[in-house]
C-alpha positions as CSV (number, residue, x, y, z in Angstrom):
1,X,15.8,34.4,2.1
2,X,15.1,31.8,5.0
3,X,11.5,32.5,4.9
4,X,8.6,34.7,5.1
5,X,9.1,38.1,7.6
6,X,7.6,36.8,11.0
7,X,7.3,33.3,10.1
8,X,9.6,30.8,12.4
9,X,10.4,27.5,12.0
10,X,7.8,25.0,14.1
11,X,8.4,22.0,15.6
12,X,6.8,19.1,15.1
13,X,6.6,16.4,17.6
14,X,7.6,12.8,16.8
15,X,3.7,12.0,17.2
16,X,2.3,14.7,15.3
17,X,4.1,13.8,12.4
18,X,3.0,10.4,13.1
19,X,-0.8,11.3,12.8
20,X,-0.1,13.8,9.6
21,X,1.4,10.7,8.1
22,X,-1.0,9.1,8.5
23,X,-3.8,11.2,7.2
24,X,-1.6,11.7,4.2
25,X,-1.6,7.8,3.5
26,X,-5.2,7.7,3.7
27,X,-6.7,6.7,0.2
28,X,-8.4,9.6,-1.7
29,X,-6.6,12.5,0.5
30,X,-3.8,14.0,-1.5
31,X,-0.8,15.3,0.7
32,X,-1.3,18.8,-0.5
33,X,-4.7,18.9,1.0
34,X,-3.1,17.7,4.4
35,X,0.0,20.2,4.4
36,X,-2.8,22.9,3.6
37,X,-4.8,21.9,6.8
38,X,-1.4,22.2,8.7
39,X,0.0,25.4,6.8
40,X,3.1,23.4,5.8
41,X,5.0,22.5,2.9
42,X,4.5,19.2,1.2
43,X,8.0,18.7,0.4
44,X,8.0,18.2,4.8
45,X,5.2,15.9,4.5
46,X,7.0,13.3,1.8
47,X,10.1,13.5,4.1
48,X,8.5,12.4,7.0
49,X,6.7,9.3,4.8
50,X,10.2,8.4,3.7
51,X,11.4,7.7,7.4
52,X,10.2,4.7,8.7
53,X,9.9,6.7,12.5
54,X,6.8,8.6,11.2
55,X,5.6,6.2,8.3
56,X,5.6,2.5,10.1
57,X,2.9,0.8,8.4
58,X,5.3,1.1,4.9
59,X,8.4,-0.1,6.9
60,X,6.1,-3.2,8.2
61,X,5.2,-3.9,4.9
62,X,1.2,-3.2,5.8
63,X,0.3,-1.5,2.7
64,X,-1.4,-3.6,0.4
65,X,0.8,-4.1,-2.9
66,X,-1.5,-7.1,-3.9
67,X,-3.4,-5.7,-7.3
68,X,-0.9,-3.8,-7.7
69,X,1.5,-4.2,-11.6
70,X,2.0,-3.8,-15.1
71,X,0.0,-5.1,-17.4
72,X,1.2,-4.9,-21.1
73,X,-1.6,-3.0,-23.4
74,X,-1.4,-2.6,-27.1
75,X,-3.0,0.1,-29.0
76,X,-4.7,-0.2,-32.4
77,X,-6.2,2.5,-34.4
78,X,-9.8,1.6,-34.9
79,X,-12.0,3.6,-38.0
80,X,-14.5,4.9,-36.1
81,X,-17.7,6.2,-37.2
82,X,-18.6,9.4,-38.4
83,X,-18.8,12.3,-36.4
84,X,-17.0,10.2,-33.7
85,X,-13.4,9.9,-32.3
86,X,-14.0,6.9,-30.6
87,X,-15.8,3.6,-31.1
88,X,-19.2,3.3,-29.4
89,X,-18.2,1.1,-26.9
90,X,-15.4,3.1,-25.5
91,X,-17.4,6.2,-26.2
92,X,-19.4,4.9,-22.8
93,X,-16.7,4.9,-20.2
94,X,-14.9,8.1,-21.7
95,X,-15.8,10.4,-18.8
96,X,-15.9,7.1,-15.8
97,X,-13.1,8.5,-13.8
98,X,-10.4,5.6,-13.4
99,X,-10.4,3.9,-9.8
100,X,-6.0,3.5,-10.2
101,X,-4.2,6.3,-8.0
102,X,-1.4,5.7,-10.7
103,X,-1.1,4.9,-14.0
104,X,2.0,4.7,-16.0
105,X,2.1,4.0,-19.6
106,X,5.6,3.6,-21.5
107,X,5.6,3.4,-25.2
108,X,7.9,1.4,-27.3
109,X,10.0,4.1,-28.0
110,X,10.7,5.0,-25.0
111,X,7.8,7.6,-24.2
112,X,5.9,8.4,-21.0
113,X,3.0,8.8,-19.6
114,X,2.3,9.0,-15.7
115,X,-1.0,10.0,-13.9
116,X,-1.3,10.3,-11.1
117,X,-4.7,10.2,-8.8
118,X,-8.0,9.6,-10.4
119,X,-9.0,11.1,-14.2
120,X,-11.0,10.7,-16.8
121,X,-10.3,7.9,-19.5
122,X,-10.8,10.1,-22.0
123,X,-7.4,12.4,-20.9
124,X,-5.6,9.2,-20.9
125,X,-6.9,8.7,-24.5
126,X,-6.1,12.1,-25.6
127,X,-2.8,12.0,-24.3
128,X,-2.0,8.8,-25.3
129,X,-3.1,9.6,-29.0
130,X,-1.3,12.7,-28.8
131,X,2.0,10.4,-28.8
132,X,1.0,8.2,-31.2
133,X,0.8,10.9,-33.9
């Protein structure tokens, strides 16, 4: 089936997909809420970013990689007190949602975890000690 009865194919300008690139690059805007505002597909949306016509400020190399990397992290089980999961002074930051757009953890046996946009540290915790079982 091509599509939904009585639904054509639109045509996007070469600007128009200039300006709903760049709303999609914008920090804290998901794509999916921009291809909702246009009644498109998202799949269109990360095409377009792909192609350095509609998406020149990543072709330019004007995105901001600095802070940007990996950082090793080790994880230790800690006893923690009673009637607690975690220790008191991560018990504090648990629901602090994390200012990264992407975390990726890998795990030494080859697992991995990927978030992406902001969340809570404690799903990162959960899912992290859910691998380490």
């Amino acid at each position: 089936m091509a599509g939904k009865k009585g639904q054509k194919n639109r045509f996007w300008s070469d600007e128009e997909k200039r300006s709903i690139c760049a709303q999609a690059s914008v920090p804290g805007i998901s794509i999916a809420q921009v291809a909702r505002r246009y009644s498109m597909n998202t799949n269109l949306i990360h095409k377009w970013l792909k192609d350095p016509r509609f998406a020149p400020e990543v072709a330019e190399g004007i995105v901001d990689d600095e802070g940007s990397g990996f950082l090793p992290v080790e994880i230790e089980r800690v006893a923690s007190l009673p009637g607690s999961t975690h220790p008191p002074i991560v018990q504090s930051a648990l629901h602090t949602p994390l200012s990264a757009q992407r975390v990726e953890i890998t795990l030494s046996d080859g697992r991995r975890i990927l978030v992406e946009g902001t969340t809570t540290l404690s799903a990162v915790l959960a899912l992290v000690e859910g691998l380490i079982v």
